[in-house]
C-alpha positions, 0 to 999 in steps of 0.5 A, a space after each residue: 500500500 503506497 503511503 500519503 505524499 508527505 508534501 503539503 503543497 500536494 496535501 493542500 492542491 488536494 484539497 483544494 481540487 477537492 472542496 471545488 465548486 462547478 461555479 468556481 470553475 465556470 468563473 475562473 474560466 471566463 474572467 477574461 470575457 469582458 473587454 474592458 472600457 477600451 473594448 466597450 467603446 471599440 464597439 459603442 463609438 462606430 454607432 455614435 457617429 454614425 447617429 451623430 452625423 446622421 441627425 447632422 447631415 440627414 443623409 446616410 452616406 456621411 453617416 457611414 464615412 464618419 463610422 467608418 473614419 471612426 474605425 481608422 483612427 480606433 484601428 491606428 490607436 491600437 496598433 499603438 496601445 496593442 492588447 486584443 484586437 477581437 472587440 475592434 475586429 468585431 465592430 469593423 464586421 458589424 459596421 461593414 454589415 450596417 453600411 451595406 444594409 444602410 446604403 442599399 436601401 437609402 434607409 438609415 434605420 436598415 443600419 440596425 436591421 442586422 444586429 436585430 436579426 442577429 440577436 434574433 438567432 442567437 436567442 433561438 440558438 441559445 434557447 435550442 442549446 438548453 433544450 438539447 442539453 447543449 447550453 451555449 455558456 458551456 461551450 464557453 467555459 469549455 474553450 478555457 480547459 487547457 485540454 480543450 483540443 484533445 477532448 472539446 466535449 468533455 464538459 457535458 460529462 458533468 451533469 453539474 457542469 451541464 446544469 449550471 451552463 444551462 442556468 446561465 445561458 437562460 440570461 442570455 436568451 433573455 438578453 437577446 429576447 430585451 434586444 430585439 423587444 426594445 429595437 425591433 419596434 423603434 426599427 419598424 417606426 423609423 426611429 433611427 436616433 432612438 434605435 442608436 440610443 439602444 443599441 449602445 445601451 444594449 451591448 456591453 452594458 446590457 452584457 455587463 448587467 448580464 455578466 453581474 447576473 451571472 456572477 451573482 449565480 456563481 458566487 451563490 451556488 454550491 454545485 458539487 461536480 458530477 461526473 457521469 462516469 461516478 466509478 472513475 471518481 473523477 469529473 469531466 472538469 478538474 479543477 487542478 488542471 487549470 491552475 
């Protein structure tokens, strides 16, 4: 019979693993989320000038110039300050989306039409993943285990992983439902400086009150890892492999 490792950092990493929490896990996960300030007006700016100079100039050829010249200088200023280029990369896509849709119909509220539909889908598709026992946060979470590439699916085998994925990603289906409840109706009205107003209110810091939503279950829950394979004794996520 082998004997207890003696070394306390082995005993402590033990019992660390062990005392665990599935929320613990999904939150160290994905801490990194969340873009920052900077990120957040990567992505609101582009819409303020668009509306801006829209109201100015009641046209919507130099709305889209002004977004898009907008996006040039935010380009330039983070070649400089460097960090993450997916909240900048993210807003370029979605405004050469809004422009095409704007300028081939002459109608500036056609800037929003995709960011409606969008949201739209993914609150189906967030809705359907709960249903199917997929949620969409797990997929998330999944993609911040270190083993990831060689085992993607491996979170579903945790049947405490999968339920706490699914409470969370019933926030953002309800996310999405606010969105397309607040902008469709001021889409079909024409209300282009009011559909700006919620756009931005919408985005990130609609995604921050989620978040907040979302952390506010984690740090109240208790859910003890459930390994669908309880023979091996080990779960699907284990905690020591993401220190």
């Amino acid at each position: 019979m082998s004997s207890p490792d003696p070394r306390p950092e082995a005993a402590g990493a033990a019992s660390a693993s062990a005392e665990e929490t599935v929320e613990q896990v999904i939150r160290r996960r994905i801490s990194d989320a969340l873009g920052g300030w900077y990120g957040s007006l990567e992505t609101a700016l582009p819409t303020v000038a668009f509306v801006a100079t829209w109201l100015i100039a009641d046209a919507v050829r130099p709305a889209v110039v002004a977004a898009a010249g907008l996006l040039v200088v935010l380009t330039v200023v983070r070649g400089f300050v460097g960090g993450s280029w997916r909240f900048l990369g993210s807003a370029i896509f979605a405004t050469a989306i809004a422009a095409f849709f704007a300028l081939r119909s002459g109608q500036a509220e056609d800037a929003f039409l995709p960011g409606i539909l969008v949201s739209g889908a993914y609150g189906i598709g967030a809705l359907v993943s709960i249903l199917a026992r997929w949620p969409l946060v797990g997929f998330i979470v999944a993609i911040g285990d270190p083993d990831f590439a060689e085992r993607p699916s491996a979170w579903r085998r945790d049947r405490g992983l999968v339920a706490v994925c699914a409470r969370l990603t019933w926030v953002l289906v309800a996310l999405f439902a606010l969105r397309v409840a607040i902008m469709l109706p001021l889409y079909l009205a024409g209300e282009v400086a009011w559909l700006g107003v919620a756009k931005i209110a919408l985005s990130w810091p609609a995604y921050l009150l989620a978040v907040v939503v979302m952390g506010w279950m984690l740090a109240t829950g208790r859910t003890a890892p459930e390994p669908q394979d309880a023979s091996s004794g080990t779960s699907a996520i284990d905690p020591s492999r993401n220190h």
